[in-house]
C-alpha positions in Angstrom: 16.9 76.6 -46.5 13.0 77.4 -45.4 12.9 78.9 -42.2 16.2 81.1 -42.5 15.1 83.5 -40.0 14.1 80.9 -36.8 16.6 80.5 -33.8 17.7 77.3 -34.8 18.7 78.4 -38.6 21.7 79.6 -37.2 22.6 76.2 -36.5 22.8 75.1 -40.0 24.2 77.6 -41.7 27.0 76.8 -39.5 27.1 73.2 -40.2 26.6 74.1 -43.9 29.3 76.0 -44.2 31.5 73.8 -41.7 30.8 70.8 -44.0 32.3 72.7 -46.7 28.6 72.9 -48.8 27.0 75.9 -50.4 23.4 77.9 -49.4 22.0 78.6 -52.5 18.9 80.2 -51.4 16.7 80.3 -48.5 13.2 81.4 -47.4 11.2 83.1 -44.4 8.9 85.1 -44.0 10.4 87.8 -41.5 13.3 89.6 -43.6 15.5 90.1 -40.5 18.6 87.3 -41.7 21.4 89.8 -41.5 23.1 87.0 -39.6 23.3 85.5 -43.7 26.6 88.0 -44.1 28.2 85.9 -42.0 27.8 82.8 -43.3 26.4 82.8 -47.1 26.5 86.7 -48.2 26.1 85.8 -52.0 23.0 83.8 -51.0 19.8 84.6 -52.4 17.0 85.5 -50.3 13.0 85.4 -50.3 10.2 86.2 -48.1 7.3 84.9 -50.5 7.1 81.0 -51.3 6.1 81.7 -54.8 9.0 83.1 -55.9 11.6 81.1 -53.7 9.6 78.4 -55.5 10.3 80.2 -59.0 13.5 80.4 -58.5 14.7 76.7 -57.5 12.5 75.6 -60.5 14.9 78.1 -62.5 18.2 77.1 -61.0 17.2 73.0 -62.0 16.2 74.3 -65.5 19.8 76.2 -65.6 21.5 72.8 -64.7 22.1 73.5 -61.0 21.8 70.5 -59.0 20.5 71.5 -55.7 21.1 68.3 -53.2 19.1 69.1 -49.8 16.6 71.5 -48.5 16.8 72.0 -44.6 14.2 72.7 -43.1 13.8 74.9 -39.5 10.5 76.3 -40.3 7.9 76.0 -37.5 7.0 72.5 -36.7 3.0 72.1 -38.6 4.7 73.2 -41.5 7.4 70.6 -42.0 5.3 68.4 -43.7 4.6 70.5 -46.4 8.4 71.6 -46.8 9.5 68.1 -47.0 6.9 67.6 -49.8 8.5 70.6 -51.6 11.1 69.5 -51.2 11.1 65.9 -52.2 8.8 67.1 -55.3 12.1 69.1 -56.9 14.0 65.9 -56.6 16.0 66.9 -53.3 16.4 65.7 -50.0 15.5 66.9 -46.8 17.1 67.7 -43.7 14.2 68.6 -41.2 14.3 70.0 -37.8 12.2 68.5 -34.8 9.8 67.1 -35.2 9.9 65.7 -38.1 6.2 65.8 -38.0 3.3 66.1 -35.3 0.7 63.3 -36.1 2.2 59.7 -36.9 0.1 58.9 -39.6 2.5 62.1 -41.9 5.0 59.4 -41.0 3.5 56.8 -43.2 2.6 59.4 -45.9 6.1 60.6 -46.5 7.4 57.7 -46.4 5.3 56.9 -49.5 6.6 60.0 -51.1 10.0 58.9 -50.5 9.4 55.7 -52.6 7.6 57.7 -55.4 10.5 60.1 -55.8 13.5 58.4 -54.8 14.6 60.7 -52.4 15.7 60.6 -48.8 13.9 62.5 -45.6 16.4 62.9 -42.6 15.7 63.8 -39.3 17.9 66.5 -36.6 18.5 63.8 -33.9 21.2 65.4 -32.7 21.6 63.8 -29.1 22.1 61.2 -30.8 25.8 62.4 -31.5 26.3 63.6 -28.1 29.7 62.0 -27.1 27.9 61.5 -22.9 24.8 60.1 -24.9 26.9 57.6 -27.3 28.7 56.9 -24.2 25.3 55.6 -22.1 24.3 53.7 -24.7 27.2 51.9 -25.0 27.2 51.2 -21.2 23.4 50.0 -21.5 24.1 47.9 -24.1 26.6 46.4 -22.6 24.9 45.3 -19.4 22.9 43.1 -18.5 20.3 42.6 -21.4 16.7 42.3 -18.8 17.4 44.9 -16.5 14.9 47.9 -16.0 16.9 50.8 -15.2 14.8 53.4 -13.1 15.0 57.2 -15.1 14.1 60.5 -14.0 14.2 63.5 -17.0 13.8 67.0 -15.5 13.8 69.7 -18.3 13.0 73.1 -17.1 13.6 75.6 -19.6 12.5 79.4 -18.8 10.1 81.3 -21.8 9.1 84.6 -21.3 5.5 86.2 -22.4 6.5 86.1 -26.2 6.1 82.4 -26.6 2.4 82.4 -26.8 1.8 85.0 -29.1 4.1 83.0 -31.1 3.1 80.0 -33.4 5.0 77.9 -30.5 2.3 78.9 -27.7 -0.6 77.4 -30.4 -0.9 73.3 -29.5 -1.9 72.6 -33.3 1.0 74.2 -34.8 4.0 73.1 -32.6 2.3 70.1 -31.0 2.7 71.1 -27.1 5.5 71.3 -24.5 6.1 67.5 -25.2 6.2 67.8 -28.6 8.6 71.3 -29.0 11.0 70.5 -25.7 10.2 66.6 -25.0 10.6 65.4 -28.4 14.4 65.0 -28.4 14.7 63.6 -24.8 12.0 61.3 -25.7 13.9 60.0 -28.6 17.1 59.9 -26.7 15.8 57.3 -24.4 13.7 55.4 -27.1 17.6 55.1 -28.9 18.8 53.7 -25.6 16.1 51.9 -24.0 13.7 50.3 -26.5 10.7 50.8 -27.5 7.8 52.3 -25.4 5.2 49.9 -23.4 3.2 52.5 -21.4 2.8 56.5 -21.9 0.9 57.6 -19.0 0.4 61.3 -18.6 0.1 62.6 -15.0 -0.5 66.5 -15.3 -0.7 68.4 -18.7 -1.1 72.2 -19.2 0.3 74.8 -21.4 3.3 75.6 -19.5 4.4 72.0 -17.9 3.6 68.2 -18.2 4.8 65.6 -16.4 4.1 62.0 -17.0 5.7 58.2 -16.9 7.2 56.3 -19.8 7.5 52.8 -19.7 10.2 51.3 -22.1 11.7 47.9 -22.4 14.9 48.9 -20.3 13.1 51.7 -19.0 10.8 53.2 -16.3 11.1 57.0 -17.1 9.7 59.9 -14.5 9.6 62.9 -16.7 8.7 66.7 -16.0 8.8 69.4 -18.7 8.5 73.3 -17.8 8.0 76.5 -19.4 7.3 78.2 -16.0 10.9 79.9 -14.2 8.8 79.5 -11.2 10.0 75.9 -11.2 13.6 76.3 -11.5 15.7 74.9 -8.4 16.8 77.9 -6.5 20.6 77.1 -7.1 19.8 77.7 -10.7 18.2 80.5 -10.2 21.2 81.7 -8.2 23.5 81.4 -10.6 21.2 83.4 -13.3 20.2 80.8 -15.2 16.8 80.1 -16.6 17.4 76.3 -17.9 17.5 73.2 -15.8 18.5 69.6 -17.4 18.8 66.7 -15.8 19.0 62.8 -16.5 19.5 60.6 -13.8 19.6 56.9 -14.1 19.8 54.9 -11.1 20.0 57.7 -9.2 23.2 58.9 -10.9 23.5 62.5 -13.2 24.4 61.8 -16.8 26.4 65.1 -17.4 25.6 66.4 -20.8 25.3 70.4 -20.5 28.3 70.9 -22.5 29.3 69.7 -26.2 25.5 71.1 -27.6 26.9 73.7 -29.7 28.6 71.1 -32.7 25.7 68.5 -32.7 23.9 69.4 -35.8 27.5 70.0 -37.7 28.1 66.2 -36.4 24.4 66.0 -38.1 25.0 66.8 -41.2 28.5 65.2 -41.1 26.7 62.0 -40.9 23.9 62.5 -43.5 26.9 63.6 -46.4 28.9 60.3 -45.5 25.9 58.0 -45.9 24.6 57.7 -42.6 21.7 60.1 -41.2 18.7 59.1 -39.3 15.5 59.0 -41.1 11.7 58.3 -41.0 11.7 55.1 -39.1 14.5 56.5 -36.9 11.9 59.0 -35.8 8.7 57.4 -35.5 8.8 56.2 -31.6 9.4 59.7 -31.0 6.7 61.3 -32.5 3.8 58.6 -31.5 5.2 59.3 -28.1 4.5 63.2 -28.1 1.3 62.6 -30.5 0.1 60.2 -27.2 1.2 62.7 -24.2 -0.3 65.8 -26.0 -3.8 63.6 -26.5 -4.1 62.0 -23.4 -6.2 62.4 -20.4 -4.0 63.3 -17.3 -4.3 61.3 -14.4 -3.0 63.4 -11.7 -0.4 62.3 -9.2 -1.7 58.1 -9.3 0.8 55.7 -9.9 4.9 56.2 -10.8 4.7 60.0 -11.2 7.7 62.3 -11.1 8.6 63.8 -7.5 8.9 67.1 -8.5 4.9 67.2 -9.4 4.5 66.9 -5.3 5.6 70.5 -5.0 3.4 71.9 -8.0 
């Protein structure tokens, strides 16, 4: 694993070892993976690239096969992890977003013909029981109706997150890009492929926009700012806010996140897994929103952008 040390790592050592599969080694910079004596204690551990490097190329010449590399470092260096990975005849199971520019799309997907090997994708709404479930609904309906969507994500981050890689736009790709990506794939799986991307308001801390799909017409907001919570929420103590409506109606999926990425890998070892292609509206999507000129409040915007 490369990225060991990140808040979602813990995620897949869990599904690792809940899939009944083996860390052999992992990598990050920041030497603070205690939390590895829970879940791989015999696994071997490096905080310099050259020698985590060394040491697969040692394990391969000592006849260990090593089948996957996940990947949860941060989000501009998946690209070259994936190579690395790919390159000592593994696959790779990569966080969001796969990438940040689509054109990396096209390049790995060249790499995956020249080595044989398979690049999958975290998509892990995708498994989401209430998600399956509205699919399934949608699909089942009529096939030319436009269903009318607003996505509210309001997600509280405190002073650290821009001193962090994750505050810098060309190494996590944005607020679309680090908390829109998933959503945005989401409703890509359910509703088609996108028409329109129009963004309304864009700044560090929130965006907001409209996304036209072929079953679609999506309001969107995305905040970093607790100043926009609803004040039940922040009653309650909370300091996250998610919301799908369609039609007017809640699509309840606040519970079941904690077993998505085990369902993840789950689906990669028995020959599924979603890959490349999979991910490719997805990423054009946040590529678009993070390089587009905001319009203001013209047009189908979100309501919630009234009160900003």
């Amino acid at each position: 694993m490369i990225g060991v040390a990140g808040y979602i790592a813990v995620r897949h050592l869990k599904a690792i070892k809940e899939t009944g599969n083996i860390l052999l080694a992992s990598l990050d910079r920041f030497d603070s993976v205690g939390l590895l004596d829970s879940y791989f204690p015999k696994s071997d551990f490096f905080v310099e690239f050259e020698r985590f490097d060394r040491h697969f190329d040692k394990l391969k010449r000592a006849g260990t096969k090593i089948d996957y590399v996940s990947i949860c470092s941060p989000n501009y260096l998946h690209d070259s992890h994936i190579r690395f990975a790919l390159r000592h005849q593994a696959d790779a199971i990569c966080e969001k977003p796969i990438v940040l520019n689509p054109w990396n799309v096209d390049a790995l997907q060249e790499i995956e013909r020249e080595t044989g090997r398979k690049i999958y994708t975290v998509l892990q709404l995708r498994h989401h029981p209430k998600i399956i479930e509205l699919r399934e609904r949608i699909q089942n309906g009529p096939k030319d109706k436009v269903y009318d969507i607003d996505l509210t994500y309001i997600t509280s981050r405190g002073n650290w997150y821009f001193i962090s890689w994750k505050g810098d736009v060309q190494k996590s790709g944005g607020i679309a890009t680090n908390i829109g990506i998933h959503f945005f794939d989401m409703l890509g799986w359910i509703f088609g492929e996108v028409k329109n991307n129009v963004v309304n308001i864009s700044e560090p801390l929130k965006a907001g926009g409209y996304l036209e799909l072929k079953n679609a017409r999506v309001r969107w907001f995305l905040s970093l700012d607790s100043k926009d919570l609803p004040e039940e929420t922040v009653q309650k103590g909370q300091r996250t806010f998610r919301s799908v409506t369609v039609e007017g109606e809640e699509v309840e999926f606040s519970e079941g996140f904690t077993e998505l990425h085990t369902r993840t890998y789950e689906d990669i070892l028995s020959g599924g897994g979603f890959g490349l292609d999979a991910a490719r509206q997805s990423v054009i999507t946040a590529y678009t929103i993070r390089n587009a000129a905001p319009i203001g409040l013209q047009g189908n915007y979100h309501p919630i952008l009234k009160t900003l």
